[in-house]
C-alpha positions as CSV (number, residue, x, y, z in Angstrom):
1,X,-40.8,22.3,54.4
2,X,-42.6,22.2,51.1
3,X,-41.5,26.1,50.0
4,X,-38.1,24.9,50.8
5,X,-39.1,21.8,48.7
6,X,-40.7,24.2,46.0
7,X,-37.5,25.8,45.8
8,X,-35.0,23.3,45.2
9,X,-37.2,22.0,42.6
10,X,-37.3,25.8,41.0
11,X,-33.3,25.4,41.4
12,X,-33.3,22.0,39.7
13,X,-35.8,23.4,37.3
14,X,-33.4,26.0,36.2
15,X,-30.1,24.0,36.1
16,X,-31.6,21.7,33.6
17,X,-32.6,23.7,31.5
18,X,-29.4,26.2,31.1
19,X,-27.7,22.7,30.5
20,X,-29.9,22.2,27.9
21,X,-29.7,25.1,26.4
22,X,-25.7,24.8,26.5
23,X,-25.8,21.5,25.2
24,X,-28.4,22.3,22.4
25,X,-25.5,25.5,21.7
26,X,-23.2,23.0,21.6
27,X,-24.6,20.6,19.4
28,X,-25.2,23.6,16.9
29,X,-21.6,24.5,16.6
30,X,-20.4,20.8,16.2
31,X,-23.3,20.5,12.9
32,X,-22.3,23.5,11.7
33,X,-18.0,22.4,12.2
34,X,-19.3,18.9,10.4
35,X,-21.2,20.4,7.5
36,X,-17.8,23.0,6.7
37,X,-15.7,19.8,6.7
38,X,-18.2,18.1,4.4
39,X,-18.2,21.0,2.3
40,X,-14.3,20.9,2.1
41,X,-14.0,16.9,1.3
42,X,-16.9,17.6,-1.4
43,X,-14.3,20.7,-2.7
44,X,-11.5,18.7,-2.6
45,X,-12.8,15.6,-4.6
46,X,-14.0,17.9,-7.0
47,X,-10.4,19.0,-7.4
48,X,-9.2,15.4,-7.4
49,X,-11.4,14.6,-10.3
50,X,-10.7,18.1,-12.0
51,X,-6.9,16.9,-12.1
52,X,-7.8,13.3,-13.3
53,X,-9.4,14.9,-16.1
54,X,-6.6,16.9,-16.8
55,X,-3.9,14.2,-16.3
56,X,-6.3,11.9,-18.8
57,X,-6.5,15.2,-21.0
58,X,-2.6,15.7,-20.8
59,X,-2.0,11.7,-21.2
60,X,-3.8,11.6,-24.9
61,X,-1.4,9.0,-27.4
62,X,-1.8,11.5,-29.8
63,X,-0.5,14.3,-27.9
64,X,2.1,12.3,-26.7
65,X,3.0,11.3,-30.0
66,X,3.1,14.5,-31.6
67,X,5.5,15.6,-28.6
68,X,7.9,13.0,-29.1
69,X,8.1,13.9,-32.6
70,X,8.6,17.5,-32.2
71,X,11.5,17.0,-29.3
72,X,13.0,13.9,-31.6
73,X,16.3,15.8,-31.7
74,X,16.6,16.7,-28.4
75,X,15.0,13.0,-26.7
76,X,15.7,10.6,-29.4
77,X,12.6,8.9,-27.8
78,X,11.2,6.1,-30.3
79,X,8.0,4.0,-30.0
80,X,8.2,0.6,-28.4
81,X,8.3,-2.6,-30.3
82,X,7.7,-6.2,-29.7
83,X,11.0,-7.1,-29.9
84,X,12.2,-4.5,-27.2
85,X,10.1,-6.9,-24.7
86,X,12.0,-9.9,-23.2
87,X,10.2,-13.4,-21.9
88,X,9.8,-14.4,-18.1
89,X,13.0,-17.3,-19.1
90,X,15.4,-14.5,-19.5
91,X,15.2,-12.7,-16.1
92,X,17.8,-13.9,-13.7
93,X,16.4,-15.3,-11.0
94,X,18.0,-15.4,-7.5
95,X,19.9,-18.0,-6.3
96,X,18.0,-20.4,-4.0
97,X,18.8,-20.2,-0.2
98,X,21.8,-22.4,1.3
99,X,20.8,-25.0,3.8
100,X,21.3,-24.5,7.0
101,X,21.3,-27.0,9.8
102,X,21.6,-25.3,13.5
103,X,21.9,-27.9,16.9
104,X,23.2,-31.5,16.7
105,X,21.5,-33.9,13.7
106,X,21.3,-37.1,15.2
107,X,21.6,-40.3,13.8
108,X,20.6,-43.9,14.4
109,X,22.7,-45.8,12.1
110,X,25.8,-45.5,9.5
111,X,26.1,-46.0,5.7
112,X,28.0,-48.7,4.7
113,X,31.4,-47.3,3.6
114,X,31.9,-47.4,-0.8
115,X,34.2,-50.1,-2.6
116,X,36.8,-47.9,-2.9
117,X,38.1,-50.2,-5.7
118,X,35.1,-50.5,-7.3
119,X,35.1,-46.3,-8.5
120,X,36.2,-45.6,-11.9
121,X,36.8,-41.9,-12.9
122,X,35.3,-40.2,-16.4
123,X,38.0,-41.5,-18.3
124,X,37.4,-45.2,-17.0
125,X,40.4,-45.2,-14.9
126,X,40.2,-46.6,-11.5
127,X,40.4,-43.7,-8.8
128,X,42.8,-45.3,-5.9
């Protein structure tokens, strides 16, 4: 009984460790896949703030000045002034929205009906 006890214990022995030593593999090649993305997202943000340079570089009022004045004949571009701006009063705003009553409105009394002879129109006249 005990070398048959030995020798499943060998066996067991044996599977751990050639799962640990596929796992510890395993583990290695996932590092190694993390630390090549890491170095790409490091690569590309340098990029990124390579072409925010640039854009700022490229974006320069005086450049951009200069440019407008040397393609005057063929833009017509002009600087901005004050005057060109309007005020929040002179955008059209949108009409509000209509009512809408959906079901039955009901009502616990009535309004007492208007002296018709009473009305009188703009004019003054009476309105029959």
């Amino acid at each position: 009984m005990r070398p048959v006890l030995y020798m499943l214990s060998f066996i067991a022995v044996l599977g751990l460790a050639f799962w640990a030593y596929r796992e510890n593999y395993a583990t290695q090649h996932q590092l190694k896949q993390m630390a090549a993305v890491q170095d790409e997202i490091a690569a590309l943000r340098d990029e990124i703030a390579m072409q925010k340079a640039e854009w700022a570089y490229l974006n320069r009022p005086d450049r951009l000045r200069d440019l407008a004045a040397m393609n005057f004949d063929r833009l017509g571009l002009m600087p901005i002034e004050p005057l060109q701006l309007g005020s929040a009063e002179q955008v059209a705003m949108p009409p509000p929205p209509a009512l809408v009553i959906k079901g039955t409105v009901d009502t616990a009394g009535s309004l007492p009906s208007p002296d018709i002879t009473a009305m009188t129109g703009a004019d003054g006249e009476q309105i029959p």
